[in-house]
C-alpha positions in Angstrom: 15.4 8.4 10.5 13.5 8.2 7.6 11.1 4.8 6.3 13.8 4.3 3.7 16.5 4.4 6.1 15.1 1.8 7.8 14.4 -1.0 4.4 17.1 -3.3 4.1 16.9 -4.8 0.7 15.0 -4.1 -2.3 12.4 -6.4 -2.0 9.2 -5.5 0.0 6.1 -7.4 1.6 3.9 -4.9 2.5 1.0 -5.8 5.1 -2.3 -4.5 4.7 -2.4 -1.9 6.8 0.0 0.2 4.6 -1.9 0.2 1.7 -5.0 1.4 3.7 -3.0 4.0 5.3 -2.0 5.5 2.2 -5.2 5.0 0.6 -6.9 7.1 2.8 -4.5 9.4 4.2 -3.3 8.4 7.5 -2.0 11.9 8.8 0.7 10.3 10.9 2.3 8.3 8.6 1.4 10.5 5.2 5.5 11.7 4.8 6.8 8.3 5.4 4.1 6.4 2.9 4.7 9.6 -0.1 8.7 8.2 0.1 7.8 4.8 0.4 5.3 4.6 -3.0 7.4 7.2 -4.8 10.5 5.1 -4.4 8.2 1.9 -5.8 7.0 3.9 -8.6 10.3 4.7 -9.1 11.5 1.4 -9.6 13.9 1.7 -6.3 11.8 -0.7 -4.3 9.6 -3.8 -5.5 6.5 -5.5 -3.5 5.8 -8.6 -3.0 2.1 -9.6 -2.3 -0.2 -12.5 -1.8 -3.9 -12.4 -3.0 -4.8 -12.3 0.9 -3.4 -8.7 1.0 -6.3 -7.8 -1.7 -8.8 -10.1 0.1 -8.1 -8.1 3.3 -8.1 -4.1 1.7 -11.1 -4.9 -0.2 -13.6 -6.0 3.0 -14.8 -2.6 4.0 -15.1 -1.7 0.5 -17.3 -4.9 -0.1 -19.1 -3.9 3.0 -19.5 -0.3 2.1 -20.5 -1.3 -1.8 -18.0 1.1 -2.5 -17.3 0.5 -6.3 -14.5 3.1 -6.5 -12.9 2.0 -4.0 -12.5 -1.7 -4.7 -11.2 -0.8 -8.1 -8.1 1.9 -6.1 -7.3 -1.1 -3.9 -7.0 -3.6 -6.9 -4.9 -1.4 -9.0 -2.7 -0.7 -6.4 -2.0 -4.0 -5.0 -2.2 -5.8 -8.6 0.3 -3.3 -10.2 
């Protein structure tokens, strides 16, 4: 069973720790998270997501000063 089988609806809230495991390549869940965002991009699927999903991606970046990264996890959550 794929993580598409398993969605019941259209509309997701995704917690935090997907977008940081597809960010930066989680090996056990990299198949599952390429269907996931492919079927958002797609249009399938929509998100749902509080400004305290960004707040929580972005402290390591913040920690790390890592510029690039804060601006990945913005676009991504934002769009």
């Amino acid at each position: 069973m794929g993580i598409l089988d398993a969605i019941q609806g259209t509309k997701l809230d995704l917690d935090t720790n997907i977008y940081i495991y597809n960010l930066e390549g989680y090996p056990a869940f990299f198949q599952d998270l390429t269907q996931l965002f492919q079927s958002i991009d797609q249009g399938n699927l929509s998100v749902v997501n509080s400004k305290l999903s960004l707040t929580e991606v972005l402290v390591k970046p913040f920690q790390n000063q890592d510029l690039a990264q804060q601006i990945t996890y913005k676009q991504l959550i934002s769009n």
